[in-house]
Structures are given as C-alpha cells and as structure tokens.
N, C-alpha and C positions, 0 to 999 in steps of 0.2 A: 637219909643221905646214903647209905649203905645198899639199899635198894638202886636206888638211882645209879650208884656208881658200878654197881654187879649188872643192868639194862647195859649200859654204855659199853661197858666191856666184852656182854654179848653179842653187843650190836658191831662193837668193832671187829671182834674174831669171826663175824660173819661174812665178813665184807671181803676178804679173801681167798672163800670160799665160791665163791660165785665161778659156773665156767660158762664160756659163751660155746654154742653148739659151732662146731668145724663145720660146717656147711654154711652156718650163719655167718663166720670169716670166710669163707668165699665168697658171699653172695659180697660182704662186705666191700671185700676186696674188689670185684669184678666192678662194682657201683663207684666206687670212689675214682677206679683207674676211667670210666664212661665219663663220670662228671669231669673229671681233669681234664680230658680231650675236647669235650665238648665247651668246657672254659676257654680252653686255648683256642679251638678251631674259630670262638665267637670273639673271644679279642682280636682274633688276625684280621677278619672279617668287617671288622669293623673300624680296626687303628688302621688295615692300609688303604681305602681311602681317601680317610683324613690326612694321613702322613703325605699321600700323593699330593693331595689337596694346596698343602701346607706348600709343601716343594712346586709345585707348576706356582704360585701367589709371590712366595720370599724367595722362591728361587733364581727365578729367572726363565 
C-alpha cells in the first residue's frame, strides 16, 4: 500500500512539471486561430443560402 501511494504521489508532482515548447504555443495558437476562421467562413457559406432560401419561401 505504501508503495502504491509513494507511485501516485510521484506521478502526481510530475504532472506539473511538464512544459510545452514556445514554438509549439505558436504553432498552437496560429492552428486554432486558421481553424476558427475557417469554422466561421464555412458556416457563413453555408447558413446564407439556406437563410436566403428560408426568406424568398416564408417570406414573401
């Protein structure tokens, strides 16, 4: 039991220790900000459309 709970304890004061390389939070960053754009630019692309769609049908 003593064992097991000295593992855990190491395992957990490890886990802190971890640093992510600054170049890998750029790249991070730069991917996330492309994906988001590229999210939005395809729901635009898509919802207006249907939204038009919607509006010439219900609209009038």
């Amino acid at each position: 039991m003593t064992a097991l709970k000295s593992q855990t304890m190491s395992h957990e004061a490890g886990i802190g220790k971890v640093e992510r390389n600054p170049v890998a939070n750029i790249w991070l960053a730069a991917l996330t900000i492309i994906l988001a754009l590229f999210a939005t630019c395809t729901l635009v692309l898509v919802a207006w459309p249907i939204l038009a769609w919607i509006g010439a049908k219900f609209g009038g």
